[in-house]
C-alpha positions as a LaTeX table, in Angstrom:
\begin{tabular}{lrrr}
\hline
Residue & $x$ (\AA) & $y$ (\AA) & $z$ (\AA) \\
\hline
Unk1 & 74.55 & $-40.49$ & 159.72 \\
Unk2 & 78.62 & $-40.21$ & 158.99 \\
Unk3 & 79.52 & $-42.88$ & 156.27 \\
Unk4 & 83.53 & $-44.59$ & 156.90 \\
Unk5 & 85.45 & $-46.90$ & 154.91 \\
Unk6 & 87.03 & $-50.09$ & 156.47 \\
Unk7 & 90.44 & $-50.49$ & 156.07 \\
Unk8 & 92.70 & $-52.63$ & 157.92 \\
Unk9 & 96.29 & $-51.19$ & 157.91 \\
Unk10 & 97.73 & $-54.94$ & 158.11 \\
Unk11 & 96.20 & $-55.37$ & 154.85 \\
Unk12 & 95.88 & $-51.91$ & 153.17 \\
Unk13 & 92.74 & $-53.85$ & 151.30 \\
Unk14 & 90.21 & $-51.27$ & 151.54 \\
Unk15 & 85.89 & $-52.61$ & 151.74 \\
Unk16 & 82.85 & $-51.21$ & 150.53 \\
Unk17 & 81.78 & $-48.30$ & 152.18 \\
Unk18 & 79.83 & $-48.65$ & 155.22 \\
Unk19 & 76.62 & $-46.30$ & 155.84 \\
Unk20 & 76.14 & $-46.62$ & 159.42 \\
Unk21 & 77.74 & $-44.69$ & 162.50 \\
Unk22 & 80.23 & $-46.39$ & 163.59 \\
Unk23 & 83.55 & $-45.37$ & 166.14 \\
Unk24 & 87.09 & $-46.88$ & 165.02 \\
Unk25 & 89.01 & $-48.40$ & 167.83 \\
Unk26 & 93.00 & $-49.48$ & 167.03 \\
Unk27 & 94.49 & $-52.21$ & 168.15 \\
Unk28 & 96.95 & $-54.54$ & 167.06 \\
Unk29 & 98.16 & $-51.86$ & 164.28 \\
Unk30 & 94.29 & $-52.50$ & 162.71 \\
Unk31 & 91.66 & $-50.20$ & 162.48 \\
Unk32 & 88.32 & $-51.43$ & 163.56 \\
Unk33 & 85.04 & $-49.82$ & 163.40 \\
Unk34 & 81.97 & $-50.57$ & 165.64 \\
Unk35 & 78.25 & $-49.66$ & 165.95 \\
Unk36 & 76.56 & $-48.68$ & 169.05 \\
Unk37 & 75.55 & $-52.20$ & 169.66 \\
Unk38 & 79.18 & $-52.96$ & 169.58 \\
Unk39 & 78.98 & $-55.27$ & 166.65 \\
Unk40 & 81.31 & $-55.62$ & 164.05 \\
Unk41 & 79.98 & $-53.44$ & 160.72 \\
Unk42 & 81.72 & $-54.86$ & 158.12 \\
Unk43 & 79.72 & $-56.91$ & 155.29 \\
Unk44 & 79.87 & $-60.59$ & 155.01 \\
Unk45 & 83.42 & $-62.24$ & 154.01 \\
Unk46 & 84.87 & $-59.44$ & 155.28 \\
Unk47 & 85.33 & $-61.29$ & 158.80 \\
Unk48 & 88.61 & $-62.78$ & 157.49 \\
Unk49 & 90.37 & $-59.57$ & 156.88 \\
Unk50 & 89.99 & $-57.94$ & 160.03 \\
Unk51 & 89.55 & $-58.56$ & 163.58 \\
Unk52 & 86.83 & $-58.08$ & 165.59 \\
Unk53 & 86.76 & $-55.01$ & 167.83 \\
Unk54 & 86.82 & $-54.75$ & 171.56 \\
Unk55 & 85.09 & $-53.50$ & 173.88 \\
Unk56 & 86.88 & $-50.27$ & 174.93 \\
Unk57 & 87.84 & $-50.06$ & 178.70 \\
Unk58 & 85.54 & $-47.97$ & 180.98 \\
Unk59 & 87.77 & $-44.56$ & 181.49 \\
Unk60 & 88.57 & $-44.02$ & 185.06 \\
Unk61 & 88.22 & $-40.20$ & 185.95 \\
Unk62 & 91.71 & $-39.17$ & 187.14 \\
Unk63 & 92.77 & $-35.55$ & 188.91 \\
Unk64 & 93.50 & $-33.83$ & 185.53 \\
Unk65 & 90.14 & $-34.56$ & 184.16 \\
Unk66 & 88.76 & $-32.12$ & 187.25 \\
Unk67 & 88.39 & $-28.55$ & 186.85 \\
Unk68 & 91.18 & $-26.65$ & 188.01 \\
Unk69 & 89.03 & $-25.31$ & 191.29 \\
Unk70 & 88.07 & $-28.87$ & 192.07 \\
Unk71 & 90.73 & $-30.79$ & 192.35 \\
Unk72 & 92.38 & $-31.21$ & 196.10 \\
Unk73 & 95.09 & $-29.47$ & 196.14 \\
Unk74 & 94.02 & $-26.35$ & 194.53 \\
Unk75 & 90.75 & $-26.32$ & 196.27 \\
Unk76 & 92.61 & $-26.38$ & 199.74 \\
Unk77 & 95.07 & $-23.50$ & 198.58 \\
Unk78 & 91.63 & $-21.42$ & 197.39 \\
Unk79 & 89.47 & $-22.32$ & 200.24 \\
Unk80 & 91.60 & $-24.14$ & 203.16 \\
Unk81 & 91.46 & $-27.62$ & 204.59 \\
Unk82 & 87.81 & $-27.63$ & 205.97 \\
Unk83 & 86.75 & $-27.35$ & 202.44 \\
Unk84 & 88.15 & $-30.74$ & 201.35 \\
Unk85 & 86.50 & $-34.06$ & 201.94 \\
Unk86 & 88.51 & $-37.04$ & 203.33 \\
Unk87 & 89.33 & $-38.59$ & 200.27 \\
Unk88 & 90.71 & $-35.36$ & 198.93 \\
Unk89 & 93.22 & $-34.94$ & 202.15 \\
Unk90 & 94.02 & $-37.87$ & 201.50 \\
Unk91 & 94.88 & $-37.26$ & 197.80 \\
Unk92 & 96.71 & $-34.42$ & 198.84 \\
Unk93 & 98.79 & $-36.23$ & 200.97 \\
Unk94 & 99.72 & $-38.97$ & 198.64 \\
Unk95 & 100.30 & $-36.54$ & 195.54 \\
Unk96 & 100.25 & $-39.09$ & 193.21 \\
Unk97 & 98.81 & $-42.67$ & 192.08 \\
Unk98 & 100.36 & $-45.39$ & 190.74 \\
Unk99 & 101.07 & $-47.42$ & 187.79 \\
Unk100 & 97.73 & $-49.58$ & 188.76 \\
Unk101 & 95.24 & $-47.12$ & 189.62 \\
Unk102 & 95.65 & $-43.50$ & 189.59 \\
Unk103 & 95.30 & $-41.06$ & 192.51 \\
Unk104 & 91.27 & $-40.91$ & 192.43 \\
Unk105 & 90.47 & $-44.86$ & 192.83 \\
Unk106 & 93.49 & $-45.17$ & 195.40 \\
Unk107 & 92.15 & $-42.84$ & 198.11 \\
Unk108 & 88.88 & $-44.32$ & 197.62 \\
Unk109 & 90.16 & $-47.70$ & 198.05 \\
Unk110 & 92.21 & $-47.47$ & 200.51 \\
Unk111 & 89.44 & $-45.35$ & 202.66 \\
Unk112 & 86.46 & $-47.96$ & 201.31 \\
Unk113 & 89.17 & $-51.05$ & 202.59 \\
Unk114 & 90.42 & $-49.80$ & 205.59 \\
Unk115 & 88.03 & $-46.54$ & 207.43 \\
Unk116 & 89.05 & $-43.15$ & 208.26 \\
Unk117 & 89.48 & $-44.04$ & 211.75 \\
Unk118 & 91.21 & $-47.33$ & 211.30 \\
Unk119 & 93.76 & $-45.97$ & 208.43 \\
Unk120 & 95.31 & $-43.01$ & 210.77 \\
Unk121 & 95.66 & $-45.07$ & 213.29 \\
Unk122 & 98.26 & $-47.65$ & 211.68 \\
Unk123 & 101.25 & $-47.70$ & 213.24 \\
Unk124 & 103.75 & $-50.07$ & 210.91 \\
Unk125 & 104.83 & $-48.97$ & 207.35 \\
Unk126 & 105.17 & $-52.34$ & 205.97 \\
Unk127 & 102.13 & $-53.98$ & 207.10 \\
Unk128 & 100.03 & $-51.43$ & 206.29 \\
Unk129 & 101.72 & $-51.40$ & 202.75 \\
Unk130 & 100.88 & $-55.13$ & 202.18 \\
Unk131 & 97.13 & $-55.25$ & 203.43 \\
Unk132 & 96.48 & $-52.35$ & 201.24 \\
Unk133 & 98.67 & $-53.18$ & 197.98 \\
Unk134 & 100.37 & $-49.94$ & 198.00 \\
Unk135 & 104.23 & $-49.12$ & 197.72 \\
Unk136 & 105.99 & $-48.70$ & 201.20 \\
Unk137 & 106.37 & $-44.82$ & 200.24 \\
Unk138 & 102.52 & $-44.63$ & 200.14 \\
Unk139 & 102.00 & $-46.55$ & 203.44 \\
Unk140 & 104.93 & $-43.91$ & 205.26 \\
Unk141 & 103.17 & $-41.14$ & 204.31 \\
Unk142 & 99.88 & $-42.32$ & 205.74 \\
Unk143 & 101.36 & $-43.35$ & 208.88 \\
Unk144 & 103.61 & $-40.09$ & 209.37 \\
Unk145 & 100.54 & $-37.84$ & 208.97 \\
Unk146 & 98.20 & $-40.03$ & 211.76 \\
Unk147 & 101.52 & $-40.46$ & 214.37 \\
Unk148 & 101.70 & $-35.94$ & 213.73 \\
Unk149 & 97.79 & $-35.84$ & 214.53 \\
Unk150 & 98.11 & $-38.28$ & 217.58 \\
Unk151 & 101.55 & $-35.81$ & 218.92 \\
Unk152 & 99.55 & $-32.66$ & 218.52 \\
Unk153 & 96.29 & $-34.54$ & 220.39 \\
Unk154 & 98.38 & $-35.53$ & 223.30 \\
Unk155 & 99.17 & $-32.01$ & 224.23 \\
Unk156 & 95.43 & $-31.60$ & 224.81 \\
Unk157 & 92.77 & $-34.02$ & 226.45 \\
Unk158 & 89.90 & $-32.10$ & 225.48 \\
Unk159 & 87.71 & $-34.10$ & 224.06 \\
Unk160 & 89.08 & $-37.63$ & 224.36 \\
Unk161 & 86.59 & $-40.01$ & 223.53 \\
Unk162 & 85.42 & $-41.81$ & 226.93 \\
Unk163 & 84.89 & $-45.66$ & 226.17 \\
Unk164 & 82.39 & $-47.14$ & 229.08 \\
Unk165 & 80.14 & $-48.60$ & 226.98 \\
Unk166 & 79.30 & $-50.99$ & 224.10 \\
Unk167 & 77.04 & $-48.60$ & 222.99 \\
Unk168 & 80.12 & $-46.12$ & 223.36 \\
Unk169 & 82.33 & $-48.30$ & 221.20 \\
Unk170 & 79.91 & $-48.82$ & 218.56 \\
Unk171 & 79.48 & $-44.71$ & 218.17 \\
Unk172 & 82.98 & $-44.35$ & 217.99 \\
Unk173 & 83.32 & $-47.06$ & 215.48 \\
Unk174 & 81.41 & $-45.54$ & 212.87 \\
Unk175 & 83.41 & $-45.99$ & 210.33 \\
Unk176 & 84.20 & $-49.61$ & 210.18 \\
Unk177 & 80.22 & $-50.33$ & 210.03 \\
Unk178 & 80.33 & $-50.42$ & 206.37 \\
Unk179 & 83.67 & $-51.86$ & 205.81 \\
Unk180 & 83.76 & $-55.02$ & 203.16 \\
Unk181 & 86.37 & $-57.37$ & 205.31 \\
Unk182 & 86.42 & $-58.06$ & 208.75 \\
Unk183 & 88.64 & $-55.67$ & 210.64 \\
Unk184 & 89.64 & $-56.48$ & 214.80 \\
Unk185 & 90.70 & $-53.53$ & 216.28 \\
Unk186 & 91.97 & $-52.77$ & 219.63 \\
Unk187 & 91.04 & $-49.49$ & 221.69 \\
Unk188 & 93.30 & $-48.87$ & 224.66 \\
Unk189 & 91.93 & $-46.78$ & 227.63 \\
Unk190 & 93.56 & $-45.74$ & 230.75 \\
Unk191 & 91.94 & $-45.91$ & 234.39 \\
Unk192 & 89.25 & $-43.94$ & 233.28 \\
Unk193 & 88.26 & $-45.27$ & 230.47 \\
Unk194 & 89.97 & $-42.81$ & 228.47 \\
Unk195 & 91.36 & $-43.36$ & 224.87 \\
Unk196 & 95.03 & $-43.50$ & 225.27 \\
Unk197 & 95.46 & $-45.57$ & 221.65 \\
Unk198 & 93.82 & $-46.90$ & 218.51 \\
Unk199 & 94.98 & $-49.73$ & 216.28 \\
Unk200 & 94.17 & $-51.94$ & 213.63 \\
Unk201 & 95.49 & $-55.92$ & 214.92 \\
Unk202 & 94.17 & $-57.46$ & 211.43 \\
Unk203 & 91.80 & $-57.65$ & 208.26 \\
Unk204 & 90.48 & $-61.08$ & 207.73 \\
Unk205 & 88.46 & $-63.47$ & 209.33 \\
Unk206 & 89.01 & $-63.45$ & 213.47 \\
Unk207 & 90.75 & $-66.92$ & 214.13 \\
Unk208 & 92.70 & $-68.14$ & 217.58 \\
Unk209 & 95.26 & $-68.78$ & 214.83 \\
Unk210 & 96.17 & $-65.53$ & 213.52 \\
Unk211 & 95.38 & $-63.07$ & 216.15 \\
Unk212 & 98.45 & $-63.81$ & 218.72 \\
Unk213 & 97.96 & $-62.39$ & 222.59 \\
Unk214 & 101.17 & $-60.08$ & 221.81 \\
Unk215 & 100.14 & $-58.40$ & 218.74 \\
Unk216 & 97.12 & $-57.20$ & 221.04 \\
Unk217 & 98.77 & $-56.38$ & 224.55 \\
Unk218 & 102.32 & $-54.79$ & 222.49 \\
Unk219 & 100.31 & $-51.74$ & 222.42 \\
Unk220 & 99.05 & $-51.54$ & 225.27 \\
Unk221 & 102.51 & $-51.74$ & 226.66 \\
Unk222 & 103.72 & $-49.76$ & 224.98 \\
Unk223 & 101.03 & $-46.73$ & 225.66 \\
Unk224 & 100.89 & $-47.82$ & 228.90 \\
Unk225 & 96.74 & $-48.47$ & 229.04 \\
Unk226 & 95.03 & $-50.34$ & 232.09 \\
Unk227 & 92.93 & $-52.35$ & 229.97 \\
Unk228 & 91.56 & $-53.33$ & 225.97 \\
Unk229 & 88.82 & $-53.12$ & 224.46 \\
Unk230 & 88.41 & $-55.20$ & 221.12 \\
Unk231 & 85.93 & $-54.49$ & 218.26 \\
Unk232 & 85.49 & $-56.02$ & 214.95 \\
Unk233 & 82.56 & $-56.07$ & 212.29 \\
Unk234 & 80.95 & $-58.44$ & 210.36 \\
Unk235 & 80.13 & $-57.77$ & 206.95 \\
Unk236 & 77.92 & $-60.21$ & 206.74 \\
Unk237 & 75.33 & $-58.47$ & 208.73 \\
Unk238 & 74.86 & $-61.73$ & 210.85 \\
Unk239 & 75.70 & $-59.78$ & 214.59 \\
Unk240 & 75.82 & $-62.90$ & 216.23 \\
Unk241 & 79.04 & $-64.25$ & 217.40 \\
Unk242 & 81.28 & $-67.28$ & 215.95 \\
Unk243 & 82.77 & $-69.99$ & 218.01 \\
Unk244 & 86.44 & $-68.57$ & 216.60 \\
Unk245 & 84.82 & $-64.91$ & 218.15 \\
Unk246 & 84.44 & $-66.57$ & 221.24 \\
Unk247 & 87.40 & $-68.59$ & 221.24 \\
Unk248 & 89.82 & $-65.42$ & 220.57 \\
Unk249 & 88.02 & $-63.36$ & 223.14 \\
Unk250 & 88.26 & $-66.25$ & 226.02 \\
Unk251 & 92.39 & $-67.07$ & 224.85 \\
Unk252 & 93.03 & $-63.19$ & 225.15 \\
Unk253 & 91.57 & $-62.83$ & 228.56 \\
Unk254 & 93.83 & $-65.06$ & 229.56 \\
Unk255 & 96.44 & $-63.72$ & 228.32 \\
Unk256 & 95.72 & $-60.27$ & 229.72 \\
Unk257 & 95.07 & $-61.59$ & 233.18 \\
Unk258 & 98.86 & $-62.89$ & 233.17 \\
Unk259 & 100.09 & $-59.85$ & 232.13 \\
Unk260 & 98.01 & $-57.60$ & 234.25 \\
Unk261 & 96.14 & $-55.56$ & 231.07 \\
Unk262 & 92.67 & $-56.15$ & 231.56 \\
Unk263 & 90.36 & $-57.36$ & 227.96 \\
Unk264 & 87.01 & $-55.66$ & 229.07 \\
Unk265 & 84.92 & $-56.01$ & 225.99 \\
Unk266 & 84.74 & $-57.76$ & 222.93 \\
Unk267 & 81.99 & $-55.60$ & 220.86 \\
Unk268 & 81.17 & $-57.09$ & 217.42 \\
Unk269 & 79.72 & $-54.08$ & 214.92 \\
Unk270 & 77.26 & $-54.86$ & 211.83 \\
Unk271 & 76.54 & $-51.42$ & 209.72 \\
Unk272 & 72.98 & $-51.22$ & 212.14 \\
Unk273 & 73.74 & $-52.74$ & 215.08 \\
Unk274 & 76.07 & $-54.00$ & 217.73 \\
Unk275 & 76.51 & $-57.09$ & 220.26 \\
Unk276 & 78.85 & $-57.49$ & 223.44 \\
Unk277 & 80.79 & $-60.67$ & 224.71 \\
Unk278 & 80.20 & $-60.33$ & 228.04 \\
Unk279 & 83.44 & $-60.67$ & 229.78 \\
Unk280 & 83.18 & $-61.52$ & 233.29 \\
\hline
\end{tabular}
């Protein structure tokens, strides 16, 4: 049991002597001491001579606080990229947090918020920088690294995912099963049902309002696909589809049969299962 004298440095009135443990805290240019409970410890009439403490913020573990062999960057230098988790590429690749979270909670957020799948796949700095809260530099970064893994993939087909299926959608999907907000997503395939591109269309609720034909059929325009495939998840759990589901799927059919891009499936993901608006 440590005994401590209150003093408030406002003041310079010192107390009686306190003989409990209790942890000072400054703020305000006052010292304040507090018990485990968290309770102010001075005696009574003291209450007008000094403020009562707060509780201290929770202390966010940051990259320095790691050991020197854990943190990302070292650990890939030491033991090469296939030792590091996502969030730790990821870490790597941004260097550096920012004034409102640091480096740790950032690559967790941004992975949590947006999937590993979904995240690479972005294709535009500034709307990517807005859904997530990050600065522009952040987003450009992100979306340099996914457009140098889709370059290098190209010169290869092995091992293209094949997209026939619901059930083939919802296994590629994986990692939007869990997400917290809605994501639609649009998979482009070729003739044979090939993956030719990936891309997030929007977070938020699915409305005929917000999700315009052309922000779905750009892409596939511009990768030159035969057809779309959309996918979004519901949080919620509920798998069963909303009128807005239906009314976006039946307005982009449409849309696509104009154009000539076929809209073969609309799958809707929950984090166990999947459902499919037929399209016919």
């Amino acid at each position: 049991m440590t005994t401590k004298t209150l003093r408030s440095r406002a003041t310079s009135q010192a107390s009686p002597a306190l003989t409990s443990t209790v942890v000072p805290y400054t703020q305000l240019n006052s010292v304040y001491f507090i018990d485990e409970k968290e309770e102010f410890c001075g005696q009574k009439g003291d209450e007008g001579l000094y403020d009562y403490a707060q509780k201290p913020k929770q202390y966010e573990l940051t990259i320095h606080d790691l050991p020197s062999e854990e943190r990302p960057r070292e650990k890939l230098v030491e033991h090469g990229p296939g030792a590091l988790s996502i969030d730790e590429l990821l870490a790597v690749i941004l260097v550096t947090g920012t004034k409102k979270e640091n480096l740790l909670q950032m690559t967790n957020r941004i992975l949590k918020e947006y999937g590993e799948k979904s995240i690479l796949s972005a294709t535009d700095v500034k709307t990517l920088a807005e859904d997530l809260d990050i600065p522009e530099v952040k987003a450009a970064q992100i979306i340099a690294c996914g457009e140098l893994g889709r370059r290098f993939h190209k010169k290869s087909k092995n091992g293209v995912p094949v997209l026939r299926t619901a059930e083939d959608v919802f296994a590629y999907t994986i990692d939007m099963r869990n997400l917290s907000k809605e994501h639609l997503r649009g998979l482009y395939v070729n003739a044979h049902y090939q993956l030719v591109h990936d891309e997030v269309i929007s977070i938020g609720t699915v409305d005929a309002n917000i999700v315009h034909p052309r922000e779905v059929f750009r892409p596939a325009l511009a990768y030159a696909a035969a057809a779309v495939i959309l996918v979004h998840n519901h949080p919620s759990g509920n798998i069963r589809p909303s009128d807005a589901d239906l009314q976006v799927t039946k307005q982009l059919k449409e849309a696509g049969r104009l154009i000539g891009i076929d809209l073969i499936d609309h799958v809707i993901i929950t984090s166990e299962t999947y459902t499919s608006i037929h399209l016919s």
